[in-house]
N, C-alpha and C positions, 0 to 999 in steps of 0.2 A: 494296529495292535492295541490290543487291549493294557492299560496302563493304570496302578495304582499308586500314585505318589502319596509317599511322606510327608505332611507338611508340619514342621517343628514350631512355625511361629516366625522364624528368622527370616533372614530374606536369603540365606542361600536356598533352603529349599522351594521358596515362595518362586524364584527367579525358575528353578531346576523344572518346577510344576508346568510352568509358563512355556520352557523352552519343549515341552514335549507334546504341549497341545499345538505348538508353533510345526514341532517336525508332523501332524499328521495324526499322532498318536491318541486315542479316546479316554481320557483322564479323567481319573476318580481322588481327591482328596482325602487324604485319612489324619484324623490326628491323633496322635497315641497319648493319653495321658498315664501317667509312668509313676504320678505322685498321690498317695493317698489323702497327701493336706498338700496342696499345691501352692496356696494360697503363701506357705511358707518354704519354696523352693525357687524365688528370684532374690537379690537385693542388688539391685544393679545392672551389671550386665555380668553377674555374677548366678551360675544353674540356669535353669530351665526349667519348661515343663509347666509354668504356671499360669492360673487363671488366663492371665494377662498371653501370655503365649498362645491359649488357645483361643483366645478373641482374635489376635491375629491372624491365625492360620484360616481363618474364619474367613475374615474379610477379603484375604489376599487369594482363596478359594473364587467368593465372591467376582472381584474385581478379573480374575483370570476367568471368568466362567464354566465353572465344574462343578461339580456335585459336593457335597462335602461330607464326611461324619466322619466323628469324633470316638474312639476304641477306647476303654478302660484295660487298660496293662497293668496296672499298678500292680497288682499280686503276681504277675510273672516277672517284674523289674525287681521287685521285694527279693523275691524266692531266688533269682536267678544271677541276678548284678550286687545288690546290698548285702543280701547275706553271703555271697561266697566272697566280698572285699574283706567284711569284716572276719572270715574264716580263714582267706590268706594270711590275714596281717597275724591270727594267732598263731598260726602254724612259722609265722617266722619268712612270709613270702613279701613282696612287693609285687599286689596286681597292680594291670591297667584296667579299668571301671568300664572303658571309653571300649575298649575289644572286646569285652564279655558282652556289652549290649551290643555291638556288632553283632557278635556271635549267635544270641540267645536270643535276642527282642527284634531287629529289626533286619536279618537274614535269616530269623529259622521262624518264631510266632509269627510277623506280618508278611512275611513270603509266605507260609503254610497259608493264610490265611486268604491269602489274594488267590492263591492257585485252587484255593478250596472256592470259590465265588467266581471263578473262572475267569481271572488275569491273565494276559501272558507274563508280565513282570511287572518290578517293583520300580521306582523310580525315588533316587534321594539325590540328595545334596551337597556330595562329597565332591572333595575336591579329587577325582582320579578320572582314568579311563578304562574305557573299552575298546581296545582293538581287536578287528577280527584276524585272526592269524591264519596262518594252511591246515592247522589241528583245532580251529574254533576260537571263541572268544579269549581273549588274555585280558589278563590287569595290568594297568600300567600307570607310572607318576602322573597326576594332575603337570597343565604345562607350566603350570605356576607352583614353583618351588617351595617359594614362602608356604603357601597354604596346601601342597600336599597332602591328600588323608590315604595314601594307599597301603599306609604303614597297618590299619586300625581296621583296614575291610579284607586283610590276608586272611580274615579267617572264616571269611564267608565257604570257602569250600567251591570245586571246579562246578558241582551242576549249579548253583545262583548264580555263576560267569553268565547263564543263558539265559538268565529271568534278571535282570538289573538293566536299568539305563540310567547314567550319568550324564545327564548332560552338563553338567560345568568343567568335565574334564580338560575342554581345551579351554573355559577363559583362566584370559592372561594376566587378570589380578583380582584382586578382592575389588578396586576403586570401576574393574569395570563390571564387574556385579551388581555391585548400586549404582550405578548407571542404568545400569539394564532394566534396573528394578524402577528405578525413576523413570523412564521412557514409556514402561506398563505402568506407571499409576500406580501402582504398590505402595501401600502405607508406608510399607517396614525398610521402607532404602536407607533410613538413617538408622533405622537399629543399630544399638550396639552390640560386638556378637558376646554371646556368654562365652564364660569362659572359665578355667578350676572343674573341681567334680560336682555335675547335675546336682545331686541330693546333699552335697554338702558344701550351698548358695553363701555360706560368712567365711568359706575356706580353711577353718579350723580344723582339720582332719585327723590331730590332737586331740579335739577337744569331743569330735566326735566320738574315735576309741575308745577313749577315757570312758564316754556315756556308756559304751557296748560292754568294754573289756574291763573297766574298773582301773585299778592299780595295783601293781604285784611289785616290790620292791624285791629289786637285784642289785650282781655284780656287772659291773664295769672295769673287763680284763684285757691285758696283754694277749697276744697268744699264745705266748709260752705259761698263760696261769695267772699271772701277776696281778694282783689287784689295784685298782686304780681309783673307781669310787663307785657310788651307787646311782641306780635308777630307779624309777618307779613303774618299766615294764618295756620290757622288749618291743614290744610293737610300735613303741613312739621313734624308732630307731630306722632309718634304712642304709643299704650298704653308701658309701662313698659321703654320706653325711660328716660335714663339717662344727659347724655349729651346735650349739647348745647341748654339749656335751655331759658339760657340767663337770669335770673332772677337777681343774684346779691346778693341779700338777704339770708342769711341764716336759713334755720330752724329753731325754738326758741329751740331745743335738739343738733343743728350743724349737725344733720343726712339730706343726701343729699335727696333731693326730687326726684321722680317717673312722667311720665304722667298719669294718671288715666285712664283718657277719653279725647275725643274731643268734642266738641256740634256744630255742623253745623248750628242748627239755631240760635245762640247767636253769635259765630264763637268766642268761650270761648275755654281755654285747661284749664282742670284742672290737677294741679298736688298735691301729697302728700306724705305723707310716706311708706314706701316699703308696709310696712302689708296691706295696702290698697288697694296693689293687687292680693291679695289673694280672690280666689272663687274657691268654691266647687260645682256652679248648674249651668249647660251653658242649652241655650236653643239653637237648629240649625235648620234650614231650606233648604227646596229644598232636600229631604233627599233622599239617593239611597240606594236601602238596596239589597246586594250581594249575603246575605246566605238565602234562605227560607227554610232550614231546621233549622234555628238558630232563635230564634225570639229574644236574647240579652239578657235572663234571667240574671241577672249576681248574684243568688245566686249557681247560676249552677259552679261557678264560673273563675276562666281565663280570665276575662272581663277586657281589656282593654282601653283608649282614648289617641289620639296622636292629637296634634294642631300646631306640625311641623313637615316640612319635614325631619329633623334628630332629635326631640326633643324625650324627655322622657315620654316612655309611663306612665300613671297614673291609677293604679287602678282603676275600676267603682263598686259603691257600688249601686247605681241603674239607671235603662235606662228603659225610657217610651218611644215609638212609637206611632204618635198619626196621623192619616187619613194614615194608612201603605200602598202603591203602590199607593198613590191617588197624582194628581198634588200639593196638600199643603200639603203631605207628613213630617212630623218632626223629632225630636230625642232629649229629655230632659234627658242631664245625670246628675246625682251625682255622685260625687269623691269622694273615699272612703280615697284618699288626696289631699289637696288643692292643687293648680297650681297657680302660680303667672304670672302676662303679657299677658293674655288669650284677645285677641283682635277680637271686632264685624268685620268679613269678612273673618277672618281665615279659615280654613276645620278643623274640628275635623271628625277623623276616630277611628272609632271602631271597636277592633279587638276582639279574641277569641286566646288567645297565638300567636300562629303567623302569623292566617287566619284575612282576612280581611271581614268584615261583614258588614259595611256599614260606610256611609260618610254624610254631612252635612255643610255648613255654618254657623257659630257662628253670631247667631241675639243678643244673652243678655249673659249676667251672672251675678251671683250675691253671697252672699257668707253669709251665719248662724253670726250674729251677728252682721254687720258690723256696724263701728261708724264712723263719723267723725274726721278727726285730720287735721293737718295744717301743 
């Protein structure tokens, strides 16, 4: 089989590249560069993407014996990841960075691309698998929990189930990664891995905003109204935010306040008491549904929802699919227990023990009872 691998610079892909030339497979090297000043997207083992990354992918190309070249993305990373994070955060959302380029860069542009040059598939570096089932390939958890990515590739969509190979889905850690990597000769076994969001390498995600959105001074309300103090813009805000509130004032119980929500068109944050973030019904959109022999019954039961990328999964006591394969596609779950901090723009994925069944953007939630408090 024809194979085009990813290679980031890191050593999981470097390792991922390795194992595919190892099963048989005819391997081609790509390295996507994503950054239009690259030169200023590492400091540490903080982003990616940079010069320095692509000298590795280089060598470790090299040392694994493949072909290599290197893809200019930057202007579909721009268009596609940077400017829709920072259009979320106006609209009052919480994206994940890390699923849009899933989505957009490296299951739809370098798969279109490899099938355009005659691949059979793509190969990366995630920690998940491939199984093959009675109805075709599934997604399912990496066997190593810690580093799980199957949260962030739900939204590859059922046909790249046929065009992907993962091979690190069965290793058992990260330590035996760089082993593996160390036993090929691979530069990068001691890399550090990046980590925070690619394009913004000092972590400041504040400070980045601020560059984009400017500052728009608001309120800082109760949800009954009340005002409590000011901001300098919604967007520096996300739900279940503790800190740096900046309010002053204490709770008339001394119990610390929560962010609730944001309101975009008031350019209000409300904050309140913890139990106030508590919801049991998320509604999602843009829905991709993986399993079509699974239709999400969840008294069948095993039904799970995850709304982070290492967070804890949550029971699902029921899941409605509503226009199923159509472009308004949906997914309204009930949690058979509440989840606290559940944020409009997140991905909730839904699994079936440790298959991956489909995926979704969090439009609403809402929660059996709720009341006001201050």
């Amino acid at each position: 089989m024809r194979v085009l691998a990813a290679l980031s610079g890191g050593v999981d892909s470097a390792v991922a590249a390795a194992k595919a030339v190892e099963a048989g497979h005819d391997v081609v090297g790509v390295h996507m560069a994503l950054s239009s000043q690259p030169a200023q997207c590492r400091i540490g083992s903080r982003g990616c993407c940079s010069v320095e990354d692509a000298g590795d992918a280089a060598r470790a190309a090299e040392t694994i014996g493949i072909p290599f070249y290197v893809w200019d993305l930057a202007e579909e990373f721009e268009q596609t990841v940077i400017t829709d994070f920072i259009a979320q955060y106006r609209a009052g959302r919480t994206p994940n960075p890390c699923v849009r380029c899933n989505e957009f860069v490296k299951f739809r542009e370098l798969a279109d691309r490899a099938r355009a040059l005659g691949f059979d598939a793509v190969c990366t570096g995630h920690y998940a698998a491939i199984v093959e089932g009675e109805q075709g390939p599934e997604l399912h958890r990496g066997a190593d929990a810690a580093k799980d990515q199957s949260y962030v590739l739900a939204v590859m969509g059922p046909d790249e189930l046929r065009r992907v190979v993962l091979p690190l889905g069965e290793a058992p850690s990260k330590a035996w990664v760089r082993a593996e990597a160390e036993r090929l000769g691979l530069g990068v076994s001691d890399k550090p891995d990046s980590y925070d969001i690619c394009f913004i390498p000092d972590g400041d995600t504040q400070g980045f905003l601020r560059a984009h959105l400017g500052s728009a001074e608001g309120e800082i309300v109760t949800p009954d109204g009340r005002v409590l103090g000011r901001h300098g813009g919604y967007w520096n805000y996300t739900v279940g935010q503790r800190k740096g509130l900046g309010i002053g004032v204490p709770a008339p119980d001394g119990r610390p306040r929560y962010v609730l929500e944001t309101r975009p068109e008031t350019n209000q944050v409300v904050v309140g008491a913890r139990e106030l973030l508590t919801v049991d019904r998320i509604e999602c959109s843009d829905a991709v549904w993986l399993a079509p022999d699974d239709p999400g019954d969840a008294a069948s039961g095993g039904l799970f929802a995850q709304f982070r990328a290492h967070g804890r999964p949550v029971p699902v006591a029921s899941l409605v699919r509503e226009a199923p394969g159509g472009a308004g596609a949906r997914i309204v779950v009930g949690l058979a227990e509440a989840a606290r901090g559940v944020a409009r723009g997140q991905s909730l994925v839904v699994y079936r023990g440790d298959r991956v069944l489909g995926e979704g953007t969090i439009d609403a939630t809402s929660r059996a009872g709720a009341a006001l408090a201050s």
